[in-house]
N, C-alpha and C positions, 0 to 999 in steps of 0.2 A: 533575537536570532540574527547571525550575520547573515551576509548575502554569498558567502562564500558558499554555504550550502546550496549548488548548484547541480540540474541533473547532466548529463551529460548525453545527449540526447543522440539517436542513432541516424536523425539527418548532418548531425557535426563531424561525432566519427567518421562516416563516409567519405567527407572530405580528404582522407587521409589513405582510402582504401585503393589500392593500386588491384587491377581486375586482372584474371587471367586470362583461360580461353574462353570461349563462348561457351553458352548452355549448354547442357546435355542432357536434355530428357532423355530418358530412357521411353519407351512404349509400356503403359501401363499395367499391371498384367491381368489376366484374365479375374473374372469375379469368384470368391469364394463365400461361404456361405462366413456372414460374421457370424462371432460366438455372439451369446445373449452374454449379456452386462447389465445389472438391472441401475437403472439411476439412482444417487444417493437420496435418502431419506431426508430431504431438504425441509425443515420449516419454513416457514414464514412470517417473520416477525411483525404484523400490519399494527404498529404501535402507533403510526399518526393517527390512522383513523378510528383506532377504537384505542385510545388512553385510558391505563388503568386509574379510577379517580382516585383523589385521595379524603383521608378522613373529614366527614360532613361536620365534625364539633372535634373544637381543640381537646386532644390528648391531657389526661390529669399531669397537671402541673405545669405547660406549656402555656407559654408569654404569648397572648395574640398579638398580631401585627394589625393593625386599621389599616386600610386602602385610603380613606379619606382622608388621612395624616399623611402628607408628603415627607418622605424621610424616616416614617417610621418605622422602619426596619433596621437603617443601620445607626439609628440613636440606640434603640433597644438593645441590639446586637454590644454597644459599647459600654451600657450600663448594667447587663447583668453577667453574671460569671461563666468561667469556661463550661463547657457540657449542658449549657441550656439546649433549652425545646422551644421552638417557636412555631407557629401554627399561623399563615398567611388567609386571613377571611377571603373570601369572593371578592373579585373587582382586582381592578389595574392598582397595582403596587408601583410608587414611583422614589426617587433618588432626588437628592436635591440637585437642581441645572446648574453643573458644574460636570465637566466633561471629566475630571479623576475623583467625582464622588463615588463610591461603591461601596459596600458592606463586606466589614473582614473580619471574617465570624474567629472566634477563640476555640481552644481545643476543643474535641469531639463536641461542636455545635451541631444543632440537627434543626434542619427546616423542610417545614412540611406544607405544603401547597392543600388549601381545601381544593373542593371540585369550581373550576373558574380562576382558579388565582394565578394573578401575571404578575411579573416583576419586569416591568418595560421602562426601557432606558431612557426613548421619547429621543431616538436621530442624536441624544446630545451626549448620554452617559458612554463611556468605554466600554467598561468593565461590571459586573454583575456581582462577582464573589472573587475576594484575594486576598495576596497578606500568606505567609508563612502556616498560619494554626495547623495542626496534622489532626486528623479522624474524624472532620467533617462531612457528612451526611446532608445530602439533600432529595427530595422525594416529592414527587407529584407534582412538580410546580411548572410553569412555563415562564419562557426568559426571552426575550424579544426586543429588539431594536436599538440595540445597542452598537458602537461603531467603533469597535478594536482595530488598531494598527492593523497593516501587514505583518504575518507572523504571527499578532496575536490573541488570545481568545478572552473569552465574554465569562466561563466559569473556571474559577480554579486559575485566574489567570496568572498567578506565582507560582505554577506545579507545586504545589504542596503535595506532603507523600498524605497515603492512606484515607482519600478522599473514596466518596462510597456517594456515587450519580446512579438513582434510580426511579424508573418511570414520569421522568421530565421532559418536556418539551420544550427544545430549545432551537429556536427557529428564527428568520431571517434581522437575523445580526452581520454586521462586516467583522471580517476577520476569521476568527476559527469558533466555532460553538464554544469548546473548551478546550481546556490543554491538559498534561496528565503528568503524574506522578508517581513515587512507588507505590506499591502495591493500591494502586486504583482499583478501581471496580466500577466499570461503566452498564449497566442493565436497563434493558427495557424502554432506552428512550428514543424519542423520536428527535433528530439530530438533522433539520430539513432546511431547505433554501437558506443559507449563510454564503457569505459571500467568499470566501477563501473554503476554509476547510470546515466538514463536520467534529473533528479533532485533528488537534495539533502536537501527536506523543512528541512533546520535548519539552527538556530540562535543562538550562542552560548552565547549573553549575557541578554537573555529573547524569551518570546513566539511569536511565527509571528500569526496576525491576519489579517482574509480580504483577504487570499489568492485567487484567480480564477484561474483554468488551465480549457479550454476550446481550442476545436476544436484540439489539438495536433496530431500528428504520434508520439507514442511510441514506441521504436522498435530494436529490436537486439541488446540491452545494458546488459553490464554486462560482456562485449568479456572479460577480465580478467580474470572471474571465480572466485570472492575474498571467494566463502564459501570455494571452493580446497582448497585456501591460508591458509585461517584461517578458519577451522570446527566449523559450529554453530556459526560463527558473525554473522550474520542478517547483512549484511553490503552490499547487493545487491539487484538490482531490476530493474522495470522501473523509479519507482518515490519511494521514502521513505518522508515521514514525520516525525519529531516529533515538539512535543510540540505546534502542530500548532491549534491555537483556532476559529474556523472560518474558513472552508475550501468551497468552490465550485469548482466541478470537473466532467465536464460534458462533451458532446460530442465528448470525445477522443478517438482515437482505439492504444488501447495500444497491442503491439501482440510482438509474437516472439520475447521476454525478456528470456536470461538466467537465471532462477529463477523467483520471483515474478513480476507480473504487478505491482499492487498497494500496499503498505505497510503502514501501518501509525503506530508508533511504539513509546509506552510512553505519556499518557496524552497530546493525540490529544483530540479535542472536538469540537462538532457542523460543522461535516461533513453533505456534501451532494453529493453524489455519484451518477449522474444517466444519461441515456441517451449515456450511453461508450459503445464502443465494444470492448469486451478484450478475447482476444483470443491468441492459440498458446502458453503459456508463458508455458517455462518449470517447472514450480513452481505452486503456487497458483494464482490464479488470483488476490485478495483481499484478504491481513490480514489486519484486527482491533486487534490491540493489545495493552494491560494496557490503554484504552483509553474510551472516553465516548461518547453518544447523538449522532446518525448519522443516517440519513436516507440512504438505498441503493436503489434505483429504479430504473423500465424501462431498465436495462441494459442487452444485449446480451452476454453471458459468454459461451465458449465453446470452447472445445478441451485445456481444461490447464491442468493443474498439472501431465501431461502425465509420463516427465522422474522422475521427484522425489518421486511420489506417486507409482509409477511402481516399485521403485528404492529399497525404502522401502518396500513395500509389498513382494518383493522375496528378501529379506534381513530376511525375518521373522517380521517383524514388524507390532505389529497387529492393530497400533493405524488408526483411520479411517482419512487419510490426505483429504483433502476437497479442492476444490477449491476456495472455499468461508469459511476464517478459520475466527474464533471471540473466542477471548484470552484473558480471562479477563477482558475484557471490556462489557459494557454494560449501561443502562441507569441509568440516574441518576440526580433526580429534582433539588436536590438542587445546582446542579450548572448549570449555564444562558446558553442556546442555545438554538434552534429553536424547538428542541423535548425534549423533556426526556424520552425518551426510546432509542433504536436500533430497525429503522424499516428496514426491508426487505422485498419489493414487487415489484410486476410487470415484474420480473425479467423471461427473459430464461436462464435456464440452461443446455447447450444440450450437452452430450455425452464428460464430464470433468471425470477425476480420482475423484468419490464421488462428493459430492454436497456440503451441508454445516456441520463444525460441529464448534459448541460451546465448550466450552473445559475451564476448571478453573483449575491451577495446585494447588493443597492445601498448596505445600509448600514455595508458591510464594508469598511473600507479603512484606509490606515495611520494610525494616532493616531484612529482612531474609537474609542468603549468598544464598538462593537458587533463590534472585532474583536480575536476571543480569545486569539490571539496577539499578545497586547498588546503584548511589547517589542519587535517586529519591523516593520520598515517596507520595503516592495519592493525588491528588486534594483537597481531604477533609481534610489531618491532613497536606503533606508539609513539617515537620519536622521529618528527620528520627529519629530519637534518643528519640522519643515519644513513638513511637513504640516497645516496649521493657516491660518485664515483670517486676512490677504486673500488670501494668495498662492495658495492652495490654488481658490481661484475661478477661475484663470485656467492656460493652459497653461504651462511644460511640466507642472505641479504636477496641472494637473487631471485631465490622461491617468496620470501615472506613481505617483501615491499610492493608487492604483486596482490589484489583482489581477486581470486581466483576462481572460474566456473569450474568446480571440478566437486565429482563426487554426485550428483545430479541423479538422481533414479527415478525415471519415470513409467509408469507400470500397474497394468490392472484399470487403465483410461477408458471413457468412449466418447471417440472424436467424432462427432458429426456435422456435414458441410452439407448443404442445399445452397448452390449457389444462386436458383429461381427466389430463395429466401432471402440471401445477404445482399442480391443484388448485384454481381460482379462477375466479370468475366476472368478475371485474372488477378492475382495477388491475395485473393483471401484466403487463399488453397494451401499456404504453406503450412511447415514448422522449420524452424532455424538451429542451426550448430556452427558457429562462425566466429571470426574478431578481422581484423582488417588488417592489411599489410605497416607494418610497424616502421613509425619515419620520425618521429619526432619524440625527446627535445634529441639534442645532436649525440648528449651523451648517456642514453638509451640503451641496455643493455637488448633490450626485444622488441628491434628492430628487422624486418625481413618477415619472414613465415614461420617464425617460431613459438608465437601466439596462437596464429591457425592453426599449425600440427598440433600444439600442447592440446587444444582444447577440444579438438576434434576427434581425437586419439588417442594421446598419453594421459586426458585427467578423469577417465572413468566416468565418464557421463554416458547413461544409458537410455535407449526405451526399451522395454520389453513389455507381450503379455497386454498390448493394447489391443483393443477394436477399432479398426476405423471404418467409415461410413463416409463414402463421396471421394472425391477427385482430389487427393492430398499430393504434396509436393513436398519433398527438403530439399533447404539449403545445407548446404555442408563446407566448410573451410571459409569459404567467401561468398559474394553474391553471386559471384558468376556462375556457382556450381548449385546447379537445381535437376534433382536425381527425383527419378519416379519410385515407386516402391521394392522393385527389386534390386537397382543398386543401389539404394540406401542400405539393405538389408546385404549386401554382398561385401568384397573385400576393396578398399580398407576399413571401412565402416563396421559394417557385422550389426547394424542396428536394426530393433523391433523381434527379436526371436522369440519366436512364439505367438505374436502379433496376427490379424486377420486385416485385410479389407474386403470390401465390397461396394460395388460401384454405388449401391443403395440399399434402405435398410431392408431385409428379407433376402438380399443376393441380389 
């Protein structure tokens, strides 16, 4: 993975935001009785502590693997043919000490962990499972201590397509648990203390489609700290994606992540988001970012972006950090996925550092330097060096060279803030609709406030049809502008119709 995959983070952009007048709260308005919303039917996926086992006697016709044979896994693995079954006895499974020793299992290989079986790397091995083969399968096994690059991961570390990870424990390794491929299929595992990411969705010689991550434990990942290492990569999380076309990601509890839960970063598209419970994460819970078409529903989100939104806020920082952040992205027909919009509903959002904010950086777009995924250019044009003046002054160039927040629906929510709960006196109260005044590079077609108005006004980004609960604030066009709930709701805004507050929950 290059390093060019960079986030672009909302203390950077600020640098560039030219403020206008002072605040303007408005005076809050009086209490109305919220509608009932009932909370999404959230599971809970508690796969660390109770792992499903796997079979107590090898399956007919499955190769046992011996523990007390160092290597015996990937000797075996090279001497019998594609489509074996291999069956890991009890006890610590090791690799021979050589830091690119690993096992690359052959087509549709299937490895199945009995109850107790580990496959530990021992601080020296990288990598776990890799190598090209497609329809690999692995099941019940646990993978440990392995110490993959930056970037990358300990299973699957070739994203090979049509890999099938289920009911494994794959836990404090450096780098990423695993990386992912087409039509993957991640279930049931527990994906815990790793030092970069719990997965790493990317492909570095095209896009992954057909992803599924279902049922997981997310959690404690990121022990490293790689944003301390390197300020502003975006290079940590629960799960990152890019470039993945076709996502399902549903009944996972992703919690207690060093920074971000969920990330999808760079021309993701045709996500579906829903049915998680993501909580705890020192970060946001959910970025969408330079990416398109995704549904978020049903999901229970609460108590995230605690330390970083806190962090920044008494740093001075006035930008409204969200737990639920959308950057650049947004809907968009003309390319194929399930919506064309960015829907957002059904959703609890209960006592997170702010809620949601939309956010467009004006000076972010393809073949800008001010965009950190440098060698990437939108879905629509693809070729950076299009991008570039004259042509770029003029449409279709000047709509489609652009990451655009537009198209946003959010609706049918319950926002809930007890600031006695988060702790704060100010700054966890918002949600955001913003971009920053547009200055850079010199030959910048949107420059000025023409990013603010677009996104604030002309790109159909809505709420309606929410609840809220507690002392909410928007920002609108910039930072400077922080409206209380009825002139949010009034002109030129027009947002939240149909919408309730109330000062607390009963009125």
């Amino acid at each position: 993975m290059g390093n060019n995959r960079r986030h672009w983070t909302p203390a950077a952009a600020l640098l560039t935001l030219a403020l206008l007048a002072l605040t303007g709260c408005d005076s809050p308005p009086p209490p109305t009785e919220a509608k009932p919303t009932a909370a999404p039917p959230t599971p809970v996926a508690r796969v660390c502590d109770k792992p499903e086992p796997g079979p107590a006697k090898a399956p007919a016709g499955a190769v046992t693997v011996d523990p007390k044979k160092v290597n015996d896994l990937a000797a075996k693995t090279r001497r019998s043919p594609a489509g074996t079954t291999f069956w890991l006895k009890p006890g610590k499974h090791r690799l021979e000490a050589d830091r690119y020793a690993q096992v690359i299992p052959k087509k549709g290989n299937r490895y199945l962990g009995a109850p107790g079986a580990v496959l530990d790397g021992g601080k020296k091995n990288q990598y776990a499972f890799g190598g090209a083969a497609p329809g690999v399968t692995i099941r019940y096994l646990t993978v440990q201590g392995f110490v993959a690059p930056q970037d990358q991961g300990v299973v699957n570390h070739d994203s090979a397509d049509g890999w099938v990870i289920e009911h494994a424990t794959i836990q404090r390794n450096s780098g990423a648990a695993l990386m992912a491929g087409a039509r993957q299929h991640v279930r049931a595992n527990c994906l815990r203390d790793n030092g970069q990411y719990g997965m790493n969705a990317y492909k570095p010689d095209g896009r992954i489609t057909g992803l599924v991550v279902e049922g997981n434990e997310i959690v404690g990942n990121n022990t490293d700290d790689w944003e301390a290492k390197r300020e502003g990569c975006g290079c940590t999380g629960g799960i990152k994606f890019w470039a993945v076309n076709g996502a399902d990601v549903r009944g996972n509890w992703v919690h207690d992540n060093r920074g971000t839960g969920l990330w999808a970063d760079t021309n993701n598209n045709d996500f579906r988001i829903e049915n998680n419970l993501i909580e705890n994460n020192d970060g946001a819970a959910l970025i969408y970012e330079t990416s398109y078409n995704a549904v978020i529903r049903k999901n229970t989100i609460r108590r995230n972006q605690w330390i970083e939104g806190r962090g920044a806020a008494e740093s001075g920082d006035t930008f409204p950090y969200a737990t639920v952040y959308i950057s650049e992205s947004g809907g968009e027909p003309r390319i194929k996925a399930r919506t064309d919009k960015i829907d957002i509903s059904g959703n609890l959002l209960e006592n997170n550092w702010a809620a949601i904010t939309l956010w467009e950086n004006a000076d972010r777009f393809c073949n800008s330097p001010a965009n950190t995924s440098s060698a990437d250019c939108t879905l629509l044009v693809k070729d950076v060096d299009r991008c570039a003046q004259p042509r770029i002054a003029s449409d279709p160039l000047y709509d489609d060279c652009r990451w655009k927040t537009q198209r946003v629906d959010i609706h049918d929510n319950r926002f809930v803030l007890d600031r006695s709960v988060v702790k704060c006196l100010d700054g966890c109260d918002r949600m955001g609709l913003l971009s920053n005044y547009g200055t850079y590079p010199k030959w910048s077609p949107y420059k000025g406030e023409k990013v603010a108005r677009a996104i604030t006004t002309e790109q159909d980004n809505r709420w309606h049809d929410n609840t809220y609960v507690g002392p909410w604030k928007f920002v609108t066009q910039d930072t400077s502008r922080v409206l209380g709930f009825t002139k949010w709701r009034g002109k030129p805004y027009g947002q939240d119709k149909g919408s309730t507050i109330a000062a607390r929950a009963g009125g």
